[in-house]
Phi, psi and omega in degrees: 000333182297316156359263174319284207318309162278358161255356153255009198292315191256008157289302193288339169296315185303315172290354174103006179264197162240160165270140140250056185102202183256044173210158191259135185218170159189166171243126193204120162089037178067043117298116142285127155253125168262132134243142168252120159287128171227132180276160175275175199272349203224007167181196165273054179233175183207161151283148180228135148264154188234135146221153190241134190205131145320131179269149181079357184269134178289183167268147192259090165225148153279171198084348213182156178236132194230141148241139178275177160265309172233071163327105205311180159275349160267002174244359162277165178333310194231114165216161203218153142292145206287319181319329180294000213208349156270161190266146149062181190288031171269358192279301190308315167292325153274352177292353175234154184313143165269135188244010179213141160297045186206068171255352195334303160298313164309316199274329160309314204290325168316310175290341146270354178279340173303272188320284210301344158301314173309308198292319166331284205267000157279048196195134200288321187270018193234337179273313140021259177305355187279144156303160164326277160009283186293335188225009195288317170289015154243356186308172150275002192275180132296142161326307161322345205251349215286331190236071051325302197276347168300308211275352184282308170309307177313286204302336151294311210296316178299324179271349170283337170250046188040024179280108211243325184288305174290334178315292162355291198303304191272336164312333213241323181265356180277285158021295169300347186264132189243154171231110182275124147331157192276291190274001190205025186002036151316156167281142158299147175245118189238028191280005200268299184310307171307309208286329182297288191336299203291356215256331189267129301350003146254004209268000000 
């Protein structure tokens, strides 16, 4: 895989990104965009994952206010597999581990469906306006965690568009939501995380 990776390294560059590791980022338009090559855990194949995380949006963890800088790729907000996300019969070709480097040309052809997925989904009023549904399956969370990290997610995306009033709004129904342990059905404690918020809503 190190291989492939460097021969595809100056396709991603032309596009604005850096290698990190076995992965590619850039930040554009008050986005993290990640691609991650993951290798596999049981032979020579590997996976391409895509993930997008807002700078500045904390993590919806409790106990503690974490903002990343470079966020994994398992830790951003919204993340896919590239197979999900490529059109037409390139879907059938990521969908499955790949086992030889010299894919070269697919993961170029892959990269526009790559840019056009940022772009859809790099952008605070188009996640804003999105439904549960619609973005609840790319979270990072447990299914428990999903409407919190729905209403966290808004209620950032609103205030980078200076909709303070809606901020508000959401802020308020993120507020309502509570999340109990799984084994010990404790309340989360997210107050460090409250305390950013309520502080970004006065500013």
């Amino acid at each position: 895989m190190k291989e492939m990776l460097e021969k595809v390294k100056g396709s991603f560059v032309q596009k604005g990104y850096r290698k990190r590791r076995s992965s590619f980022y850039k930040v554009e338009g008050g986005f993290y965009k990640l691609v991650h090559f993951q290798k596999g855990a049981y032979g020579d194949y590997f996976f391409i994952n895509v993930g997008l995380h807002p700078v500045g949006l904390p993590f919806l963890q409790a106990n503690t206010l974490l903002i990343p800088d470079h966020p994994k790729e398992y830790e951003c907000v919204l993340r896919e597999r590239v197979g999900e996300i490529v059109e037409g019969k390139k879907r059938k070709i990521f969908s499955i581990p790949w086992i030889s480097d010299d894919m070269f040309p697919r993961i170029i052809d892959a990269l526009v469906d790559i840019e056009a997925w940022f772009q859809k989904w790099g952008s605070f009023q188009t996640i804003l306006d999105s439904s549960f549904d619609e973005i609840s399956k790319m979270f990072p969370v447990a299914p428990i965690c999903w409407e919190k990290q729905y209403q966290l997610l808004r209620f950032y995306c609103a205030v980078q568009t200076r909709d303070m009033e809606r901020a508000q709004k959401i802020f308020n129904q993120y507020s309502d939501v509570t999340v109990q342990t799984v084994n010990t059905a404790q309340i989360m404690n997210f107050e460090d995380l409250d305390h950013y918020l309520r502080s970004m809503l006065e500013t």
